[in-house]
C-alpha positions in Angstrom: 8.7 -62.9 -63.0 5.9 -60.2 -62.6 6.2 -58.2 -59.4 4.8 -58.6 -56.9 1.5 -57.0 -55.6 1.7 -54.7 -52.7 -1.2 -54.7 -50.1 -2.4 -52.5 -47.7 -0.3 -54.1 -45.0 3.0 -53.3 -46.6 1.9 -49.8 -47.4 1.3 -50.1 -44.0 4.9 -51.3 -43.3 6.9 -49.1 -45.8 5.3 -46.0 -43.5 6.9 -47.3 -40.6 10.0 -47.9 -42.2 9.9 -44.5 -43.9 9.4 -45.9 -47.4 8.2 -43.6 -49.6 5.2 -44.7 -51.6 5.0 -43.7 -55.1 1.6 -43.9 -57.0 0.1 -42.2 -60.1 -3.5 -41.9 -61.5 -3.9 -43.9 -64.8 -7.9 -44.3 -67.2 -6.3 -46.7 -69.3 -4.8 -50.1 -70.4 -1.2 -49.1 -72.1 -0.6 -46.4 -69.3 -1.5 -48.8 -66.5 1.2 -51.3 -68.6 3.9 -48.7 -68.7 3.3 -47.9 -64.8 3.2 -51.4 -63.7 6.4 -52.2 -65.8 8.2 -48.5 -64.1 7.4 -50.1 -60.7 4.5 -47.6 -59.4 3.3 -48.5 -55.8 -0.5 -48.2 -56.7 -2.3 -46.4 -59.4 -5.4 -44.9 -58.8 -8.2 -44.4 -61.3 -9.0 -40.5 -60.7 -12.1 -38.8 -61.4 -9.7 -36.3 -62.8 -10.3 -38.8 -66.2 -13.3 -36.3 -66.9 -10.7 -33.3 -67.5 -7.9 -35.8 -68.8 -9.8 -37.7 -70.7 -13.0 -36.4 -71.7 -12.2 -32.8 -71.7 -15.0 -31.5 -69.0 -14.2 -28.2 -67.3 -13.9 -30.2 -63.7 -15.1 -33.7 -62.0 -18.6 -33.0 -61.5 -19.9 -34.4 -64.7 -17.7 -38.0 -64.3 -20.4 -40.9 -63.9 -19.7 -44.5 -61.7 -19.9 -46.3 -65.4 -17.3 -43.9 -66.7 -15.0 -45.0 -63.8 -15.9 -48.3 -64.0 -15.0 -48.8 -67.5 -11.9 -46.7 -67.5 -10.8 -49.3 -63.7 -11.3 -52.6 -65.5 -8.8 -51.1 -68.6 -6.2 -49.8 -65.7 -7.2 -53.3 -63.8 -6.1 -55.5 -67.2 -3.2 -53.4 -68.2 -1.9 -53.3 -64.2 -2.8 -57.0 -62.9 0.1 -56.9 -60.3 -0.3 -53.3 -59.0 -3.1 -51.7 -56.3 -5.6 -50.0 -57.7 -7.9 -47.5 -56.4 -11.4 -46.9 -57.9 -12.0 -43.3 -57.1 -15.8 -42.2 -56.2 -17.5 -39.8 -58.5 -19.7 -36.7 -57.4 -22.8 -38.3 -56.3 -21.8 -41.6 -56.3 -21.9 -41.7 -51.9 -23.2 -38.5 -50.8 -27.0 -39.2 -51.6 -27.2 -42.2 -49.1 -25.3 -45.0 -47.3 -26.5 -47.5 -49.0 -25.7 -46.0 -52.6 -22.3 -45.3 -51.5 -21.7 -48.8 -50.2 -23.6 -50.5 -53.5 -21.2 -48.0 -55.9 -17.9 -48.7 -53.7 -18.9 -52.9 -54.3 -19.3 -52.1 -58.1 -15.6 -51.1 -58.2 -14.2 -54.6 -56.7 -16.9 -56.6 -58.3 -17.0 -55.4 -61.8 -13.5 -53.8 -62.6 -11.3 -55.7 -59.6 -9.8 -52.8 -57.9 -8.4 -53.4 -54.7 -9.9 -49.9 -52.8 -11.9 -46.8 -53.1 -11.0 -43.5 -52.6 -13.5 -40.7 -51.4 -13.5 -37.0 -50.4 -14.5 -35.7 -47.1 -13.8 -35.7 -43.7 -16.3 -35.9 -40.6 -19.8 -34.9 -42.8 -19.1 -38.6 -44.7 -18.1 -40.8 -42.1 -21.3 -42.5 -42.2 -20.7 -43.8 -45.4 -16.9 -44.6 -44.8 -17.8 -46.7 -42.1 -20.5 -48.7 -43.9 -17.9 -49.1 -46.8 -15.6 -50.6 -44.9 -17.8 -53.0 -43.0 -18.9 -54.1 -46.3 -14.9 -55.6 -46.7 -13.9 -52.8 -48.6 -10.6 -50.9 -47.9 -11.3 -47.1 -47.9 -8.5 -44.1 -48.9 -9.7 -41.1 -47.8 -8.8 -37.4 -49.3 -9.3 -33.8 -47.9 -7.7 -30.8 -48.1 -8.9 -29.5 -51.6 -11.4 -31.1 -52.5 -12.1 -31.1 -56.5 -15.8 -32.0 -56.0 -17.1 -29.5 -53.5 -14.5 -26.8 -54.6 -17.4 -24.7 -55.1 -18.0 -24.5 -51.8 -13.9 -23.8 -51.0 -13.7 -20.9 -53.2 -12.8 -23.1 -56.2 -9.6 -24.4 -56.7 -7.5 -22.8 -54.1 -4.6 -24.8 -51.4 -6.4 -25.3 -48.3 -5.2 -25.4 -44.8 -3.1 -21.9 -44.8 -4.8 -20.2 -42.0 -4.5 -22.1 -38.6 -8.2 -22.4 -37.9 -8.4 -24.2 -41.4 -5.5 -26.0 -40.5 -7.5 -27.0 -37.7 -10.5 -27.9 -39.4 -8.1 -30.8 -41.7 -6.4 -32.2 -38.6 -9.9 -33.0 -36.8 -10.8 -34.4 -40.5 -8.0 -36.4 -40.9 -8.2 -38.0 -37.0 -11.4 -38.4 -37.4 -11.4 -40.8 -40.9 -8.5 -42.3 -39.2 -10.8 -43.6 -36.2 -13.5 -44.3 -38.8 -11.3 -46.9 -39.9 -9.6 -45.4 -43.3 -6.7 -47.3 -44.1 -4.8 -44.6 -46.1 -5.5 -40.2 -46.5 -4.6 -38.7 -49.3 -4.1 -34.8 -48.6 -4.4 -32.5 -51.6 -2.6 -28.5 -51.8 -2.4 -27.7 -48.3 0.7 -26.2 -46.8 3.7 -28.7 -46.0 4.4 -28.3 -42.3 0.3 -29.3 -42.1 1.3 -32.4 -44.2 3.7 -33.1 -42.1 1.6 -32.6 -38.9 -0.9 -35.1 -40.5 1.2 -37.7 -41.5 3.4 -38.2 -37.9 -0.2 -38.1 -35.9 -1.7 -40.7 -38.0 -0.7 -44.3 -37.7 -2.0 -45.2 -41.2 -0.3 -43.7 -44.8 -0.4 -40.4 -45.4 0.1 -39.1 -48.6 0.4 -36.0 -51.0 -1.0 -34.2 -53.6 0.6 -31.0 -53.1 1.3 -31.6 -49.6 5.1 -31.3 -49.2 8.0 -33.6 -48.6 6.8 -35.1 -45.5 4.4 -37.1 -46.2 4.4 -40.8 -46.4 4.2 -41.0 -50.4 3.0 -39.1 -53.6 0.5 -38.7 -56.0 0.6 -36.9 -59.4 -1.6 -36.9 -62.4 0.0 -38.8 -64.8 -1.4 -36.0 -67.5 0.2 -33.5 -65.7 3.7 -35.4 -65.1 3.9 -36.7 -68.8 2.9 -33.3 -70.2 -0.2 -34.2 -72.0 -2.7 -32.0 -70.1 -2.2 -28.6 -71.9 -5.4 -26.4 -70.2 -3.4 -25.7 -66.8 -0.4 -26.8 -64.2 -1.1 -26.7 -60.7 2.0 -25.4 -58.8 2.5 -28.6 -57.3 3.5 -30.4 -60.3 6.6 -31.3 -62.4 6.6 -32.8 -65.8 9.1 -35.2 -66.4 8.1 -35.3 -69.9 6.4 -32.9 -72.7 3.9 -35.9 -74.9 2.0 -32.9 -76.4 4.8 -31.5 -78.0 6.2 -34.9 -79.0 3.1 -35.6 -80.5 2.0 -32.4 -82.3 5.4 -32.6 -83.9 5.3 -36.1 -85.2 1.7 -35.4 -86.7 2.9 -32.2 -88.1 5.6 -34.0 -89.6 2.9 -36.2 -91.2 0.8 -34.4 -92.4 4.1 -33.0 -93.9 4.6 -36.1 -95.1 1.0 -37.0 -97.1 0.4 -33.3 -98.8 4.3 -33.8 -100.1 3.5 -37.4 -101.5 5.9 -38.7 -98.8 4.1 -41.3 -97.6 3.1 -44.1 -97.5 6.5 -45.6 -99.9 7.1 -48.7 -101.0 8.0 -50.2 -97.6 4.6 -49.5 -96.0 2.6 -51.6 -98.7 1.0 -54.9 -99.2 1.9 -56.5 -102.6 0.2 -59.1 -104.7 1.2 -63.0 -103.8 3.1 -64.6 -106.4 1.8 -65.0 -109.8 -1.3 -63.1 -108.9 -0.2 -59.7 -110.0 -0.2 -61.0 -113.8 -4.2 -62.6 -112.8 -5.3 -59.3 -111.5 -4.1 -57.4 -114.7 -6.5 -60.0 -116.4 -9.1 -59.2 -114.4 -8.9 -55.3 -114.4 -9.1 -55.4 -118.2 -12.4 -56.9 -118.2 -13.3 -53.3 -116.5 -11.9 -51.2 -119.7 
């Protein structure tokens, strides 16, 4: 039997029980199959896909019909698993009524089951609308990939008190908006851990220590695919980049040496017709 779906109730649940929740981000059909069939929690179709998959230097370029199409492949490949649509740069900031519009194009046309969004108090305007529109809402601070120009770039946030400070208000604050689960990314792990025993709802990790209530990885990063750069949160539990550059080394190997294809990887004539088609080439002599 296929498992089971989890719902935001049981994630619920599994954080009082102290459950661990383990999720991944997946842009595409066979990797949403593999995760569903390894027994991931949720999966959640990252705006990361514009490094990952398209090759962009960050997020910033990734559209809402990039993450729509990349959702409804992760939706078909994962039927029994939670998946989160994650908003793209300018996707909810413009207006409420964009965000709330782009947030019902992720349940209505790819059939995720929530969005995720960055920002703490300066969006909860729009978190709010969202989820009075039905819509269950993940919310993620700390490092923030799509105003990281504004932090300094890519850099763990949270390691000075008064910032520390600044991500606890956040976090209470989109928890009283009504978020139903925070995802906290590179920030120090005893301000995880703060976080996640304050709030009632899920909190989980990206680079946010032990204590949280579950965690995320890139599944580019954690398979070894993504060669351009490792954060220091992550561990590979595979290396596909050097599986794969072998195997097509190895072909290429192959082909220039007349290796392949041999007789086992062709098609042959049906029965009788081999002595029809040498008929038929001489009338080209």
């Amino acid at each position: 039997m296929p498992p089971k779906k989890k719902m935001i109730h049981e994630f619920m649940k599994m954080k009082q029980d102290g459950q661990k929740i383990a999720w991944l981000t997946a842009y595409d059909f066979p990797t949403a199959q593999f995760a569903e069939a390894a027994g991931l929690d949720m999966l959640l179709v990252g705006d990361s896909l514009g490094m990952c998959v398209y090759g962009y230097p960050g997020t910033i370029p990734v559209t809402m019909d990039q993450c729509i199409y990349h959702a409804e492949a992760v939706r078909r490949g994962a039927p029994n698993t939670f998946v989160i649509g994650d908003m793209p740069f300018m996707s909810y900031q413009s207006s409420i009524e964009k965000a709330v519009e782009n947030a019902g194009r992720f349940l209505k046309e790819a059939g995720c089951d929530a969005i995720k969004l960055e920002g703490g108090k300066r969006i909860l305007p729009q978190v709010r609308a969202i989820l009075d529109a039905g819509i269950v809402v993940v919310g993620h601070i700390g490092l923030t990939p799509q105003s990281s120009g504004q932090l300094g770039g890519h850099k763990a946030q949270g390691r000075t008190v008064e910032s520390a400070k600044l991500l606890i208000d956040d976090a209470l604050a989109l928890e009283e908006a009504g978020a139903q689960m925070l995802l906290l990314e590179a920030v120090p792990p005893e301000v995880g851990q703060f976080i996640a025993k304050k709030l009632r709802i899920p909190v989980l990790s990206i680079g946010a220590g032990m204590h949280c209530d579950g965690q995320l990885l890139i599944v580019s990063d954690l398979i070894g695919q993504f060669q351009a750069f490792t954060p220091k949160f992550v561990k590979k539990y595979a290396n596909v980049a050097e599986v794969v550059t072998q195997a097509m080394r190895a072909y290429c190997e192959d082909v220039r040496a007349g290796r392949f294809p041999e007789e086992g990887h062709c098609y042959y004539m049906l029965p009788g017709e081999d002595e029809k088609f040498k008929e038929l080439i001489k009338r080209y002599a």
